[in-house]
mmCIF file of the C-alpha atoms, coordinates in Angstrom:
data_MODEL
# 
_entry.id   MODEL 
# 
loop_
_atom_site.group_PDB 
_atom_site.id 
_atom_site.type_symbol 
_atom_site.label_atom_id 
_atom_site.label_alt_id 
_atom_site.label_comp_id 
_atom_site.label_asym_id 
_atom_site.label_entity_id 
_atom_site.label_seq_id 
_atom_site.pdbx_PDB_ins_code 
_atom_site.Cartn_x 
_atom_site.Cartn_y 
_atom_site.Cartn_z 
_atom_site.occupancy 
_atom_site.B_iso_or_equiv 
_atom_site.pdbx_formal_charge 
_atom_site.auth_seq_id 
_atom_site.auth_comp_id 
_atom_site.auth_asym_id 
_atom_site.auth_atom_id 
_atom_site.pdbx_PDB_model_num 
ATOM 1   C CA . UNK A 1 1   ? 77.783  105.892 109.187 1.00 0.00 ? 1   UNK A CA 1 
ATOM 2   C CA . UNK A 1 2   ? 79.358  102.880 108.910 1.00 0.00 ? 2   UNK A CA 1 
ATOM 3   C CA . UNK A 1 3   ? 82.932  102.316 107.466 1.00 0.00 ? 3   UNK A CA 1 
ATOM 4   C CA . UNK A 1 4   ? 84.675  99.828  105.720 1.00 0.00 ? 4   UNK A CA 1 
ATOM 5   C CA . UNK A 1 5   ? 88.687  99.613  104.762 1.00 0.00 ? 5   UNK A CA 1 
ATOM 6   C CA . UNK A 1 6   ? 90.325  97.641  102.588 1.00 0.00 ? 6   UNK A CA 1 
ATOM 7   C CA . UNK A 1 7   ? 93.440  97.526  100.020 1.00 0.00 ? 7   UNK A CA 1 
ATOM 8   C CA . UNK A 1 8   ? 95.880  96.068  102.716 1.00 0.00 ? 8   UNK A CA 1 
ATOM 9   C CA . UNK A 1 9   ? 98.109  93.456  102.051 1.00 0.00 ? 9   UNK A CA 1 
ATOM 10  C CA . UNK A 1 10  ? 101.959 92.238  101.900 1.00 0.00 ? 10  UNK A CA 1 
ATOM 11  C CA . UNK A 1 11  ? 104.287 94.440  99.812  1.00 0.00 ? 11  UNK A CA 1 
ATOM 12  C CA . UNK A 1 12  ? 108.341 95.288  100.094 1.00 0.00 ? 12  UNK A CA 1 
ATOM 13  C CA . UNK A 1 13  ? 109.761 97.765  101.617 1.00 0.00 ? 13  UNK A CA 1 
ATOM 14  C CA . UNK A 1 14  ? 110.016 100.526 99.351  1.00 0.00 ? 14  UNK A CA 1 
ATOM 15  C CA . UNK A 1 15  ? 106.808 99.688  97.406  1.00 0.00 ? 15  UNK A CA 1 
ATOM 16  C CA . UNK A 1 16  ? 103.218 101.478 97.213  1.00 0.00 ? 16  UNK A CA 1 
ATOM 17  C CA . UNK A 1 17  ? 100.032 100.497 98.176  1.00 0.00 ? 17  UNK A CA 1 
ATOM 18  C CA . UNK A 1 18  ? 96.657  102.324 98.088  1.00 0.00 ? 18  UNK A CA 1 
ATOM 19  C CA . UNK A 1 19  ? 93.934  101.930 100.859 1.00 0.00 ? 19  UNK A CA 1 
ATOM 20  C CA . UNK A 1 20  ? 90.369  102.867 100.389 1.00 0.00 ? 20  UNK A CA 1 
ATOM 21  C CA . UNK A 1 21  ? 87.564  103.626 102.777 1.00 0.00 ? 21  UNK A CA 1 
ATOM 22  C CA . UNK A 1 22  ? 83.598  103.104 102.292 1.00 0.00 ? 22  UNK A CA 1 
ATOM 23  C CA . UNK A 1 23  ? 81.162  104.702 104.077 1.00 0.00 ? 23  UNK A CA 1 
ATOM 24  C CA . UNK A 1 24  ? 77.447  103.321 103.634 1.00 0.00 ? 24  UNK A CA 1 
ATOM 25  C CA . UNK A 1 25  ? 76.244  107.186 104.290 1.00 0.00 ? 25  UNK A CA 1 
ATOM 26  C CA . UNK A 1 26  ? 77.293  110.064 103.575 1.00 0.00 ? 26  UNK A CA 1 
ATOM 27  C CA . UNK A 1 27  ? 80.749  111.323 104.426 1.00 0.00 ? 27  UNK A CA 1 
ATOM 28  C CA . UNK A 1 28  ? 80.532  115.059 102.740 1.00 0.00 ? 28  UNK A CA 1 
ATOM 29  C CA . UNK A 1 29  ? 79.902  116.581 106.621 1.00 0.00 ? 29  UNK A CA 1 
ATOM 30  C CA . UNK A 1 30  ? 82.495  114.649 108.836 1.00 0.00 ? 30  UNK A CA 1 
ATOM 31  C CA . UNK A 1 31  ? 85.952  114.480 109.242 1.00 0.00 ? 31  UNK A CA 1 
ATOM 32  C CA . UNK A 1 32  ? 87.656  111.218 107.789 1.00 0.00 ? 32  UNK A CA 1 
ATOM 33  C CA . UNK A 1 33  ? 90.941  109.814 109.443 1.00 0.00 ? 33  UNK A CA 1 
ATOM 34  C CA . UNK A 1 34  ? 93.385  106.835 109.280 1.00 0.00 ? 34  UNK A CA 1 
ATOM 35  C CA . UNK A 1 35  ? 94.906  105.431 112.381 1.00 0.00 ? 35  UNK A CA 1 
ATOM 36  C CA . UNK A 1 36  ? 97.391  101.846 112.347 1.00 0.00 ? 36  UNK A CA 1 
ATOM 37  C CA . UNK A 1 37  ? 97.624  99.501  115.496 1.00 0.00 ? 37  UNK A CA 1 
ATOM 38  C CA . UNK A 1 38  ? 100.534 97.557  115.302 1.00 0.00 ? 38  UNK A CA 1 
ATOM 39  C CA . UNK A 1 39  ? 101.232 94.280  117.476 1.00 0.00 ? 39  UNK A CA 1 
ATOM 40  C CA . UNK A 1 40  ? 101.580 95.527  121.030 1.00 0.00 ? 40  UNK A CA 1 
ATOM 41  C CA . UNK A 1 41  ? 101.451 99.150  120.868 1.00 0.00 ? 41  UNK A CA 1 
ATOM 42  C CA . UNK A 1 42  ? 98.785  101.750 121.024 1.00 0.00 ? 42  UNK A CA 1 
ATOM 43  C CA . UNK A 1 43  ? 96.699  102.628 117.904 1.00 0.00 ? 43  UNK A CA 1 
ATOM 44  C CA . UNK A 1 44  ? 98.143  105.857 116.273 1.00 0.00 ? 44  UNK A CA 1 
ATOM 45  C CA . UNK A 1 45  ? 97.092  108.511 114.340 1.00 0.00 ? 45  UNK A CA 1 
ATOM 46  C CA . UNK A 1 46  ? 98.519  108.185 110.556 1.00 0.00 ? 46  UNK A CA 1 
ATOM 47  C CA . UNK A 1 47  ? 96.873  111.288 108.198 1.00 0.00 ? 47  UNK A CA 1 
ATOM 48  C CA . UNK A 1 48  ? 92.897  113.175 108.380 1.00 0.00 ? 48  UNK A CA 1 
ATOM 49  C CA . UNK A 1 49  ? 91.322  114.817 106.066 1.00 0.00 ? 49  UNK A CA 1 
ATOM 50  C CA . UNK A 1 50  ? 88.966  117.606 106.687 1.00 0.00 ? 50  UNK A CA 1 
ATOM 51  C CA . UNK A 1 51  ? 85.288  117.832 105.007 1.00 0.00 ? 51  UNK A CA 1 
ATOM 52  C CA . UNK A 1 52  ? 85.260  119.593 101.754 1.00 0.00 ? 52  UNK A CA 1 
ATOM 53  C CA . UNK A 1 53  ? 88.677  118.767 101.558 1.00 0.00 ? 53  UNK A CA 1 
ATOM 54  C CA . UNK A 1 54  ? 90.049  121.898 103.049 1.00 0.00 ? 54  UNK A CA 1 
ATOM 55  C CA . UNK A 1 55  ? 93.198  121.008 105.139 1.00 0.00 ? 55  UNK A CA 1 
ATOM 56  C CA . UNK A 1 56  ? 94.588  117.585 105.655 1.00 0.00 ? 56  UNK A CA 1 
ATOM 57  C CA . UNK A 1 57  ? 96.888  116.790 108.637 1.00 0.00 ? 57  UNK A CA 1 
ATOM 58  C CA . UNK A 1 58  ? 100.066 113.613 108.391 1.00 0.00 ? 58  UNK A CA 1 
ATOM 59  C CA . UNK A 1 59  ? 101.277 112.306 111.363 1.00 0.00 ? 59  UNK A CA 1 
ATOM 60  C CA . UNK A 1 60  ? 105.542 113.356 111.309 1.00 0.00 ? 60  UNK A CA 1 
ATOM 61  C CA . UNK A 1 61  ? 105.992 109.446 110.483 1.00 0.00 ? 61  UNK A CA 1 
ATOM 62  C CA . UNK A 1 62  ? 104.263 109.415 107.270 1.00 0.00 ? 62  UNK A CA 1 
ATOM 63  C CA . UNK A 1 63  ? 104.936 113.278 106.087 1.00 0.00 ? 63  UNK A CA 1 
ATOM 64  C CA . UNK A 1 64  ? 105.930 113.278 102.837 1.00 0.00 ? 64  UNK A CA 1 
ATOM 65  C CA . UNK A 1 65  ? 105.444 109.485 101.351 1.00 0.00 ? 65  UNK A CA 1 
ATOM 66  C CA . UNK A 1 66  ? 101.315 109.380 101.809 1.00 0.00 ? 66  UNK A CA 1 
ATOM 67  C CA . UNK A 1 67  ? 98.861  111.007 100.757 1.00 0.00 ? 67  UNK A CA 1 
ATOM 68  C CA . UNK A 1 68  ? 94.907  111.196 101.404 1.00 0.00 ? 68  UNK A CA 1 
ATOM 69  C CA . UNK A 1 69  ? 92.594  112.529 99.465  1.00 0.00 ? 69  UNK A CA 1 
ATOM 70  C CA . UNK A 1 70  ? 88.485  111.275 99.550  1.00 0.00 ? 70  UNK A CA 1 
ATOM 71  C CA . UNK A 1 71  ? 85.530  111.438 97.089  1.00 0.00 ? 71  UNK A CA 1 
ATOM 72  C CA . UNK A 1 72  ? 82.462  112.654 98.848  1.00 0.00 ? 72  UNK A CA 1 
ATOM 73  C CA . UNK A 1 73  ? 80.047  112.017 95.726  1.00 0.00 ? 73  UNK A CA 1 
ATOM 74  C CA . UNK A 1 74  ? 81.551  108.233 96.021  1.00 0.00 ? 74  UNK A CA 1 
ATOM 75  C CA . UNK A 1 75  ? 81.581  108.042 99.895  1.00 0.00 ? 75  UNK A CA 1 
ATOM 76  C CA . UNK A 1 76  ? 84.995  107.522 100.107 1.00 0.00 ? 76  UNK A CA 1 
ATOM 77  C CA . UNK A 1 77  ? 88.459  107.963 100.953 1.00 0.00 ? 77  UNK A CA 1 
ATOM 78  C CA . UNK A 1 78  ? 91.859  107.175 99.357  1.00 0.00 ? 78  UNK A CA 1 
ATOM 79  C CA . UNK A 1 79  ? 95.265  106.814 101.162 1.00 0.00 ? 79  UNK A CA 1 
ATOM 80  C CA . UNK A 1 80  ? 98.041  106.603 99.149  1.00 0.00 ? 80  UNK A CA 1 
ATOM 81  C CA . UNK A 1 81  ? 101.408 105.186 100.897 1.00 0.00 ? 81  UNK A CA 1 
ATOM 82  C CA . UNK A 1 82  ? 104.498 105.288 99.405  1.00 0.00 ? 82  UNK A CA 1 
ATOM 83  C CA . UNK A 1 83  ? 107.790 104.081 100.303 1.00 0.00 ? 83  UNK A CA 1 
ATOM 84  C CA . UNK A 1 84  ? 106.757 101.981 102.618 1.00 0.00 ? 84  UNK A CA 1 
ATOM 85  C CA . UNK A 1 85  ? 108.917 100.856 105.293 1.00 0.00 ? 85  UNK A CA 1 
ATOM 86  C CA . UNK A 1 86  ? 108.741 97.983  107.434 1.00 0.00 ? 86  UNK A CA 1 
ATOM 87  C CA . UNK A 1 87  ? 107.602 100.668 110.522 1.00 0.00 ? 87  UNK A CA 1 
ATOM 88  C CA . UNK A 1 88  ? 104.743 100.992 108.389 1.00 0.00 ? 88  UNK A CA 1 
ATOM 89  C CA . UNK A 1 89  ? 103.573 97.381  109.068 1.00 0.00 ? 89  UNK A CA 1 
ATOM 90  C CA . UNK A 1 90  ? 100.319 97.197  110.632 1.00 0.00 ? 90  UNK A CA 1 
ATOM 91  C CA . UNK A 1 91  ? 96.325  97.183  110.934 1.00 0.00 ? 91  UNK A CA 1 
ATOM 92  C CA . UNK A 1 92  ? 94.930  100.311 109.439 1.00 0.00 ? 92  UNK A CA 1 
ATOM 93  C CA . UNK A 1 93  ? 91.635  101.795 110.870 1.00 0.00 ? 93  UNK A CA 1 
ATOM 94  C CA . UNK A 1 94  ? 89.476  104.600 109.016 1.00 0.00 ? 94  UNK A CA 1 
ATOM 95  C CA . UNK A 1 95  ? 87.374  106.355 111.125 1.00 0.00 ? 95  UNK A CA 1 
ATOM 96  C CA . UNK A 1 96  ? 85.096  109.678 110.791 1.00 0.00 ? 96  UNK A CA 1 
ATOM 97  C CA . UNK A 1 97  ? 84.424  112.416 112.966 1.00 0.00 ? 97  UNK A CA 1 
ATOM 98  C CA . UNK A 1 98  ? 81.876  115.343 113.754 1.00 0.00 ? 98  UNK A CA 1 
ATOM 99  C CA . UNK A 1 99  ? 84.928  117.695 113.596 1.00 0.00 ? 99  UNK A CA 1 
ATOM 100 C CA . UNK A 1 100 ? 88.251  118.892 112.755 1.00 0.00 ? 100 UNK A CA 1 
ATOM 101 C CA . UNK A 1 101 ? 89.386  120.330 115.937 1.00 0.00 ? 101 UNK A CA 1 
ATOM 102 C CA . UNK A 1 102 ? 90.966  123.802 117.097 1.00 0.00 ? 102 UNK A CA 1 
ATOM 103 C CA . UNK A 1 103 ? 94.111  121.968 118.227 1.00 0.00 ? 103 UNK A CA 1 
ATOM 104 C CA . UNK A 1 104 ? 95.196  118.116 117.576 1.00 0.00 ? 104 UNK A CA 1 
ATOM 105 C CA . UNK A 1 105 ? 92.094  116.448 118.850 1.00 0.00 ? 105 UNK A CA 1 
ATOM 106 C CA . UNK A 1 106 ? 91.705  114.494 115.503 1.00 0.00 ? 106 UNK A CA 1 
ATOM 107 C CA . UNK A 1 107 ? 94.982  112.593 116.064 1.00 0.00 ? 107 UNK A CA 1 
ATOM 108 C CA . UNK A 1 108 ? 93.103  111.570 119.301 1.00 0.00 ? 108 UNK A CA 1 
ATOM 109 C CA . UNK A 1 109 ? 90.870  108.002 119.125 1.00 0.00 ? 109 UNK A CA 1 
ATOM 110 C CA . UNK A 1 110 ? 88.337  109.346 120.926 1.00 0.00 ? 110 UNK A CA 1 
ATOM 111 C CA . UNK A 1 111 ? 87.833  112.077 118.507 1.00 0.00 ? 111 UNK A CA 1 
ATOM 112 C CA . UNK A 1 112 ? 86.517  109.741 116.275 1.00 0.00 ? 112 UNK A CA 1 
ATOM 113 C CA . UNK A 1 113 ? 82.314  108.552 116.584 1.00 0.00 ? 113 UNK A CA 1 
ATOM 114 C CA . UNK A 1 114 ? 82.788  106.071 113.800 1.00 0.00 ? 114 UNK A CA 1 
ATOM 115 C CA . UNK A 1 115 ? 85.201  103.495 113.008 1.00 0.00 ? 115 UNK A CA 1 
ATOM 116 C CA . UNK A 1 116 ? 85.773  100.632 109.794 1.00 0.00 ? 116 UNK A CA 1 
ATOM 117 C CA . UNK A 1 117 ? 87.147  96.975  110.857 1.00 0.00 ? 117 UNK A CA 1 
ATOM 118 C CA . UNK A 1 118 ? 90.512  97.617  109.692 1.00 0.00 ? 118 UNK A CA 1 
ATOM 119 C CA . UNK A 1 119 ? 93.081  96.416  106.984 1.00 0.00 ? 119 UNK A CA 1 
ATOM 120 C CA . UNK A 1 120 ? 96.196  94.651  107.359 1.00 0.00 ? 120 UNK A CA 1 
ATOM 121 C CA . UNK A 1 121 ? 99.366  95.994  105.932 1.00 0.00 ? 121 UNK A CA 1 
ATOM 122 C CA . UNK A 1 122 ? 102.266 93.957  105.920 1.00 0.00 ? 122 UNK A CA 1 
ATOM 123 C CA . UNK A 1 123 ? 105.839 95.783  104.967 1.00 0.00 ? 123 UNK A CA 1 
ATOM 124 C CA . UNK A 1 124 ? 109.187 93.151  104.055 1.00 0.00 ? 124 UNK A CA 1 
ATOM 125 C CA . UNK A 1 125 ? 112.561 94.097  104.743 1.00 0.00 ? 125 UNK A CA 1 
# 
């Protein structure tokens, strides 16, 4: 599978923005997740999304202002951020994985087998 985000860009704090992900195969069996890297700091989990579209996880940060949803038929997957805050301000990664998890391993990295090149938001103050 290979991934591909894009939708980033420069908005102002408070505005929305909508990043997509493309998969070349097909998604319908994996786990699909979002994770940022901004300058200097590790690369953290943001939201997943289980297959079939079952349960979907949001890292405390992000709770309540995005949303993910994903199109299986289309190979892809939507995140929807709103009120976005400078915080928000970095490179967002999709990535998929064999599996949801028992506990929190899909807000781990490694969980993930497959990754896209990543998009770069950019949040004014």
């Amino acid at each position: 599978v290979q991934l591909q985000a894009s939708g980033g860009g420069l908005v102002q704090a408070g505005d929305s923005l909508r990043l997509s992900c493309t998969a070349s195969g097909r998604t319908f069996s994996y786990t699909l997740g979002w994770f940022r890297q901004a300058p200097e700091k590790e690369r953290e989990f943001v939201a997943a999304i289980s297959r079939s579209v079952v349960i979907r996880d949001f890292a405390d940060s992000v709770k309540g202002r995005f949303t993910l949803s994903r199109d299986d038929a289309k190979n892809t997957m939507t995140l929807q951020m709103n009120s976005l805050r400078p915080e928000d301000t970095a490179v967002y990664y999709c990535a998929a994985a064999g599996g949801w998890g028992r506990g929190l391993e899909r807000r781990r990295t490694d969980w993930y087998d497959y990754w896209g090149q990543g998009t770069q938001v950019t949040v004014s103050s």
